[in-house]
N, C-alpha and C positions, 0 to 999 in steps of 0.2 A: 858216716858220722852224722850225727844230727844236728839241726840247727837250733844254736842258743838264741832265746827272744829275754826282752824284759830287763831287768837290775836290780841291784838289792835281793832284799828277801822275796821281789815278784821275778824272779827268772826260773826259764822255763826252756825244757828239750822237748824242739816239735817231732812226735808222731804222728806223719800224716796217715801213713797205711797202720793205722793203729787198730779200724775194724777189720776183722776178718769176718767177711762174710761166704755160707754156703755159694758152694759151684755153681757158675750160672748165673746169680744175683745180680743186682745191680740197683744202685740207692743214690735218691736225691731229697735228703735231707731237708725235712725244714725245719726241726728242733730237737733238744734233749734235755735230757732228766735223768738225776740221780737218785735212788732210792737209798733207804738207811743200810739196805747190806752191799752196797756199793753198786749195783749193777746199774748198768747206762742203756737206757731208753733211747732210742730213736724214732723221732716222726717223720715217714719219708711218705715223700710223693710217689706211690709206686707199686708195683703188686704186694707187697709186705709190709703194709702201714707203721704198723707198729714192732721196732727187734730191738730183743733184748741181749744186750752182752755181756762179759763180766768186766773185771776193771783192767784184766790184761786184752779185751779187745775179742775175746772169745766168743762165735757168736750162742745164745742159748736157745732159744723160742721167739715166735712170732704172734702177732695177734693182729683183728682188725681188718681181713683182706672183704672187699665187699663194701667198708662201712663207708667210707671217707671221701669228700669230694676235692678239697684242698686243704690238706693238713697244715696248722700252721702254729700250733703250741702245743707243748704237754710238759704238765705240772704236777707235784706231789702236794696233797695235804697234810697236814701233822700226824694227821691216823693213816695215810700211809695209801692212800685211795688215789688215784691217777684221774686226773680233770685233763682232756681233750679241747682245744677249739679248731673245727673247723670251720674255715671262713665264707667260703661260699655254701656251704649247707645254712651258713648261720644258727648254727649251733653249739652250746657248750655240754659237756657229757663227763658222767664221774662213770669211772671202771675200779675195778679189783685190778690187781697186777698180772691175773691171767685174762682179763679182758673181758669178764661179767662186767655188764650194761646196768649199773644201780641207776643212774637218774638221766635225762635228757633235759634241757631247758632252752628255750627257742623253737618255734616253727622253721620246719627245713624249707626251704627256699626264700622263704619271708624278707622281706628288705623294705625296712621305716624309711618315712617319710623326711629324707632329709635334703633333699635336691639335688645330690649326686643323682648322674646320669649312668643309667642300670648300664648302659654298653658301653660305659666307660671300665667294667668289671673294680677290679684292684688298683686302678688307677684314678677313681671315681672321689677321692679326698680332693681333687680336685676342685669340681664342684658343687663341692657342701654349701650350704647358704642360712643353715638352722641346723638345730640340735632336732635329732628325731628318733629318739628312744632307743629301746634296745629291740632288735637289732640291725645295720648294717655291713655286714662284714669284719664281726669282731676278729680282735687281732692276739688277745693276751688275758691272761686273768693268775687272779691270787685266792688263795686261802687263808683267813684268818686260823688262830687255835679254836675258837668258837667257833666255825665253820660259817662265817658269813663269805659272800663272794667277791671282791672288787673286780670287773672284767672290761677292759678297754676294747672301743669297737669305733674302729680307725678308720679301715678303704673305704668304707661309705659315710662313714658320718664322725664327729667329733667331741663322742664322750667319753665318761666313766660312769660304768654300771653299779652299784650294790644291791647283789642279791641274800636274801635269808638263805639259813643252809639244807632247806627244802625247798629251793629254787623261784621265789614268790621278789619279785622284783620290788624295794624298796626305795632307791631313788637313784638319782642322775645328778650328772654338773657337768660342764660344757660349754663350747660353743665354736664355732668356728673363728682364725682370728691368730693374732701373734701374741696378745696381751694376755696377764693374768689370767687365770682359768680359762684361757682358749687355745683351740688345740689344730696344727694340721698332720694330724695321721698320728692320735696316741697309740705309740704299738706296742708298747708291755707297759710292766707294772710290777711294783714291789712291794711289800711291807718291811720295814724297817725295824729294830729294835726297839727305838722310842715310838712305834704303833704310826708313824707318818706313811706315807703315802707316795712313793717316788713313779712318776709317771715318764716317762720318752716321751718327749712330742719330736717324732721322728724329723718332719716335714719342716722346723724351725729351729732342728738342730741344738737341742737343748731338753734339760730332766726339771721339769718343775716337780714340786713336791707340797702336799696337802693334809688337810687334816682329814679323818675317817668321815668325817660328815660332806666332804669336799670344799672346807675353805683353805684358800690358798694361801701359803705359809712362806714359800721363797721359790727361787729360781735358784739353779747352781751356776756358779759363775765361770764356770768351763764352756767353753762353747763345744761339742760334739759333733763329730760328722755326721748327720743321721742315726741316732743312738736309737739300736733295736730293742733291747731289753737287759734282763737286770740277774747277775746272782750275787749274793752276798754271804761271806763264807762269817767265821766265827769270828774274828777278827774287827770285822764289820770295814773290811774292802769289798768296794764294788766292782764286779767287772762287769764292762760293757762292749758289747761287736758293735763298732757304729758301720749301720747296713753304707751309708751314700760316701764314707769316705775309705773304708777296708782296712779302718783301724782296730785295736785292740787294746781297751785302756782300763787300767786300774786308779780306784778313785776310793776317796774318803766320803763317809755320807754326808759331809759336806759339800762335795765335789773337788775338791784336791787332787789334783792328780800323784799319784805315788809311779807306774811304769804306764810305759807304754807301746805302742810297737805296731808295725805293717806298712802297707800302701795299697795306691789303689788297684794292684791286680786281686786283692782280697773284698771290693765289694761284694754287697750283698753279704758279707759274713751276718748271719740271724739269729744264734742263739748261742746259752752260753750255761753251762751248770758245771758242780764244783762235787770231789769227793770226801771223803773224812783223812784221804792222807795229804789232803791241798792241792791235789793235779786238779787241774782246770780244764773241760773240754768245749770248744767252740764246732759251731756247724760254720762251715766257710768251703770255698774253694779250693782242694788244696793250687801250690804256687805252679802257673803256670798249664792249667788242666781244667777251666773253666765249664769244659764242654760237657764233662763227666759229671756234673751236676755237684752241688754241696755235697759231703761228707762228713763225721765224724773225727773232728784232729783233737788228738789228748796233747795234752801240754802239761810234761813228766814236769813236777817242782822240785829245784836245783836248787834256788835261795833258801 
């Protein structure tokens, strides 16, 4: 029997062995995406970067083996185009959905100037001391309909990027810091319906939110356990995996909390996207099985 998470109309039956993967495989997840004909994208750390499934879990194609040095986002644009960030290459990359290479933006290896200490790796939000352009270690990024870029770049340094949508970097905002526009470890990012700006500042436990130009507009009043990043269905609930406390919360773009659900054997839960029948899937651990790395758990919608 499955387990029921959640309340109201956000409850939910976990399938943890919901992916079925080819013989042999083996995946450690660090994000996912839904596309418009429902199939679910997986970014894993691992021989097979990029698999794709259908919504019953089925696995279909792969993509990506060779590219990737630490996967740690994938996103869809409005036209349907797959954006990549890996973090240590420090690079952002748009593909086709069989994995044609349309653009790259970033030097690979490259790491700005922002006083993190390079062998502090992923853990180097530590010591930021200044804003240092793009990029350090980005962690997230968004698509406008117009195809401009917003892309947060957190392990090493503490901003928000906006790029044109032929990849020509147009500005920054930033800084390291707990206050208003400052950031320790922005790790995703959203666009919103009313065009704002919903940012994680992972590391302070809390979603500030912005205007497209980057002035800051509020804070949500939810405190988060290390909120990873952002999906928002039709409805306009947000769910969030917060990585440092192994929760799973449903919120208003206000920040309201509507469900919620976990504990700490689900830290590090990382990412989070949604399909056209309401299931919800998160990259987390499944319960009890840490060592087998992130996975893909669907969360069937009951409510």
């Amino acid at each position: 029997m499955l387990a029921t998470v959640g309340s109201g109309v956000h409850t939910f039956e976990v399938m943890e062995d919901w992916a079925q993967l080819p013989s042999g495989w083996s995946a450690s997840m660090a994000a996912v995406a839904v596309d418009s004909q429902d199939r679910v994208y997986g970014f894993n750390r691992g021989d097979h970067p990029v698999m794709v499934f259908d919504k019953n879990g089925r696995y279909l194609y792969s993509w990506g083996e060779g590219m990737f040095e630490f996967p740690h986002s994938i996103r869809f644009d409005p036209q349907g185009n797959v954006w990549i960030v890996d973090c240590v290459h420090g690079q952002v990359y748009k593909f086709t959905t069989r994995g044609e290479l349309l653009l790259t933006i970033g030097t690979k290896g490259f790491r700005s100037d922002s006083g993190a200490k390079a062998s502090d790796g992923i853990h180097g939000y530590h010591s930021v001391t200044r804003a240092g352009g793009p990029f350090n270690l980005p962690t997230d990024l968004v698509v406008t309909e117009a195809g401009d870029l917003f892309i947060t770049d957190g392990y090493g340094n503490c901003q928000v990027h906006r790029f044109s949508p032929d990849g020509k970097h147009l500005y920054s905002w930033g800084a390291p810091g707990s206050g208003p526009g400052q950031f320790v470890l922005p790790h995703g990012i959203w666009i919103d319906r009313r065009g704002r700006v919903l940012v994680a500042d992972r590391e302070n436990d809390r979603v500030q939110i912005f205007t497209q130009s980057g002035e800051f507009i509020a804070q949500w009043p939810t405190k988060l356990v290390g909120p990873a990043t952002f999906w928002v269905d039709r409805n306009d609930c947000v769910y969030v995996p917060e990585h440092n406390g192994g929760f799973f919360s449903v919120l208003t773009l206000d920040g309201g909390i509507l469900a919620r659900w976990g504990s700490e054997q689900y830290r590090s839960c990382h990412s989070v996207a949604g399909d056209a029948d309401g299931n919800v899937y998160f990259v987390q651990h499944a319960a009890g099985q840490r060592e087998r790395g992130r996975r893909i758990v669907k969360y069937l919608r009951k409510g």
